[in-house]
N, C-alpha and C positions, 0 to 999 in steps of 0.2 A: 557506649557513651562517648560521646566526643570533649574536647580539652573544655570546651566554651560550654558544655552541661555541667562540668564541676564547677564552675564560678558559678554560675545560675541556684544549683542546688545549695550554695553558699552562701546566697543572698548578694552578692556583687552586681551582677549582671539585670539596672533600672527595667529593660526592655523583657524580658520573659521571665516568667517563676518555675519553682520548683515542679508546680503540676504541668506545665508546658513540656518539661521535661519527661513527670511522669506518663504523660498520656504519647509523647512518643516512642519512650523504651518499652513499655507496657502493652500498646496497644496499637502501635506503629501509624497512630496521628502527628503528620506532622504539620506544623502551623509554617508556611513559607511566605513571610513579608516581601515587598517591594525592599525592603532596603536587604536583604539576606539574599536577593536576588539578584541586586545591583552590586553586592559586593563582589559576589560570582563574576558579573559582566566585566564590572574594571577593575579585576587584579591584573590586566596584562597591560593597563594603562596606571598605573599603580606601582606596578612593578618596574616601568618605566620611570617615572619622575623617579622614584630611590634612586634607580640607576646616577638619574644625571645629577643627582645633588649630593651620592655621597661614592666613596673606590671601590664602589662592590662592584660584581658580577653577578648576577640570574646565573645558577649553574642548571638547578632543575626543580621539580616539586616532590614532594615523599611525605609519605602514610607509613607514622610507625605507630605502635601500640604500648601501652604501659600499665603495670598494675596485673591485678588478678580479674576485673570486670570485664573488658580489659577498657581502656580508656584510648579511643584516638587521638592522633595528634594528625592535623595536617600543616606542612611550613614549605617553605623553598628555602634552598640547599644557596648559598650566596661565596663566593670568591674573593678574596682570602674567606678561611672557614667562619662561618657565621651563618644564620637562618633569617628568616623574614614572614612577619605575617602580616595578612594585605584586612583591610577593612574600608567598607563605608559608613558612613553616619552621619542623621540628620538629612538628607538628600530630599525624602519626601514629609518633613513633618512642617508647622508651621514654628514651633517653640524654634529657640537659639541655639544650638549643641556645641557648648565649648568647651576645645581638649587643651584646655592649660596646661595639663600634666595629661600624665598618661590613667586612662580607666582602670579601679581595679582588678574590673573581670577580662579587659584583656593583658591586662600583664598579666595575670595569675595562667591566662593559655599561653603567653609568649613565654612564661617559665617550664608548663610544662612540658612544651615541645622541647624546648632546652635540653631536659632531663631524656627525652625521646631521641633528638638526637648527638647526644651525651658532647653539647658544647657548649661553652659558658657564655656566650657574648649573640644576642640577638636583634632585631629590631621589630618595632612595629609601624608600619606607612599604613596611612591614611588618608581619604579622601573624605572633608570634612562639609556640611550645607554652609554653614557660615565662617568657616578659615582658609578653606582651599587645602592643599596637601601640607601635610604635617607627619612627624617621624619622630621616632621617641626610641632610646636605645634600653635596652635590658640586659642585667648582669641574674646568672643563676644565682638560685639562692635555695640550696637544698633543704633544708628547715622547711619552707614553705611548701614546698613541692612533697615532701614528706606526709603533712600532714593534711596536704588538700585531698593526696592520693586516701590516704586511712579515713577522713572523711567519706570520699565517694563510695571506695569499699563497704562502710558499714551502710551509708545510706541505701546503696543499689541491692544489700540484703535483707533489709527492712522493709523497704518501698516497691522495689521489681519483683522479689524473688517472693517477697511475705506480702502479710496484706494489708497495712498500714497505706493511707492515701493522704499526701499532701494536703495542705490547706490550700482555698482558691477563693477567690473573690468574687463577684456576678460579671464586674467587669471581665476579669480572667475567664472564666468560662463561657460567657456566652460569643467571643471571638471564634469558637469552635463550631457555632450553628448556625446553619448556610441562611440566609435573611428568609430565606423563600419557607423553613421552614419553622420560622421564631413565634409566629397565629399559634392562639392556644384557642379551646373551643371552651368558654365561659359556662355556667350553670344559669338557666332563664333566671334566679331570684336578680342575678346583675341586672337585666335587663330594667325595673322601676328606676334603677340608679343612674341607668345612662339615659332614660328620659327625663330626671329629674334635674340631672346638669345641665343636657339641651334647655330645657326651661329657662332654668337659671342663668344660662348663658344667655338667652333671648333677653330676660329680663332687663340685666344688667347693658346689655347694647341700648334698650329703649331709655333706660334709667342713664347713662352717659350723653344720651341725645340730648336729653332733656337739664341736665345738670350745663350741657353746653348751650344751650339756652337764656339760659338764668344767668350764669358767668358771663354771657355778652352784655346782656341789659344790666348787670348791675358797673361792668364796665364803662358803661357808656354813662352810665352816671356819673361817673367820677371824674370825667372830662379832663381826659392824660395824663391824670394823675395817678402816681405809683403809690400813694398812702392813702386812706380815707378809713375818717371811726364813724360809726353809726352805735347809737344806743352803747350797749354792752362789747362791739366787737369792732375787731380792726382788721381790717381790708388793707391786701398787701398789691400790685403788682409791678414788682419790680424786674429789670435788667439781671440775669444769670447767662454766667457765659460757661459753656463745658469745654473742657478742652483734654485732651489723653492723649499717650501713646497711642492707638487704636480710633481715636474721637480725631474727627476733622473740630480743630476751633470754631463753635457757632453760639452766639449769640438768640438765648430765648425769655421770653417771660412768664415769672413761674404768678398764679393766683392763687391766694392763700388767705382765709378767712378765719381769724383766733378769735377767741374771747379774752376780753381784758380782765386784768386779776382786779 
């Protein structure tokens, strides 16, 4: 189990759940994002901007272990004594990813490498989609790292070792089935249902033709005008303009036929 699976197993960690976890120690599925891959690629671009923004040195990088699971740590070893864990985020998503503060799941790995390699003073650099490089410093805090460890412990002999299986979502699990084999082979009673939609679907195209028919001519009645009552009902076509975040500002006209009270 690695530092960044006991935040995960803890609920800290937005990006992977618990069963991400269990189907790698379990069953040695591992799920490898574009951004878990990109963080690999620029730690040494990474590791660079910390350099020039704060008096450390890159001395080297180290794999220790902790615990009875045993729990990895991996960190660089940094000049005067201190460690460094490198991260990306946000790189390939389209949402916002903003590090005001530091994440809880990765401080909870920046503590525990701490405790790995037994120093009180660490940092976390980052390479963020919408901040640019950002750096966050961490003080050990053994209490936490205490009780993250005795969490994992009982979790990994519950979960790995017993047979207790996380909770998962459809979203969460179907990330794990390759697209090519997600076709499932239906029972023939579906089949009346999916001519019956086709239908419906035809239907409803001819039935909008026709609806946009009738909305012209009775448009054209009303002679540019955006209000008109007839009998019992009031005929609307006015000016809406949509506009969003996301929405190019445009200008349409909605048609809209009520009954009057």
């Amino acid at each position: 189990m690695l530092a960044k699976d006991v935040a995960t197993i803890l609920g800290l960690n937005p990006f992977e759940s618990p069963f991400d976890v269990y189907l790698k120690l379990k069953y040695q599925v591992k799920l490898d994002t574009p951004e878990i891959q990109a963080s690999r690629l620029l730690k040494p671009l990474i590791q660079k901007l910390f350099e020039e923004q704060h008096p450390y040195k890159v001395i080297q990088e180290e794999t220790k272990s902790i615990g009875s699971i045993p729990i990895i740590t991996n960190y660089t070893l940094l000049e005067p004594p201190a460690i460094l864990i490198t991260t990306a985020s946000g790189l390939f998503s389209d949402t916002r990813h903003l590090w005001d503060s530091l994440p809880e799941y990765k401080k909870l790995e920046a503590l525990l490498s701490l405790h790995a390699a037994k120093t009180d003073k660490g940092y976390v650099a980052a390479l963020i989609g919408s901040q640019g490089f950002k750096s966050f410093e961490v003080t050990y805090e053994p209490q936490v790292v205490q009780e993250a460890i005795s969490f994992a412990e009982r979790w990994y002999l519950e979960y790995i070792l017993g047979d207790k299986i996380p909770s998962v979502t459809v979203s969460q699990y179907i990330r794990y089935i390759p697209i090519e084999d997600r076709a499932v082979e239906l029972d023939e009673d579906v089949i009346p249902i999916v001519e019956e939609y086709l239908r419906k679907q035809d239907e409803k195209g001819k039935l909008e033709e026709e609806l946009e028919v009738l909305k012209n001519q009775i448009i054209m009645k009303m002679n540019l005008s955006s209000l008109a009552i007839v009998g019992d009902y009031e005929i609307s076509y006015n000016l809406i303009e949509r506009k969003g975040y996301y929405v190019k500002p445009t200008t349409i006209r909605r048609f809209k036929i009520t009954k009057r009270k």
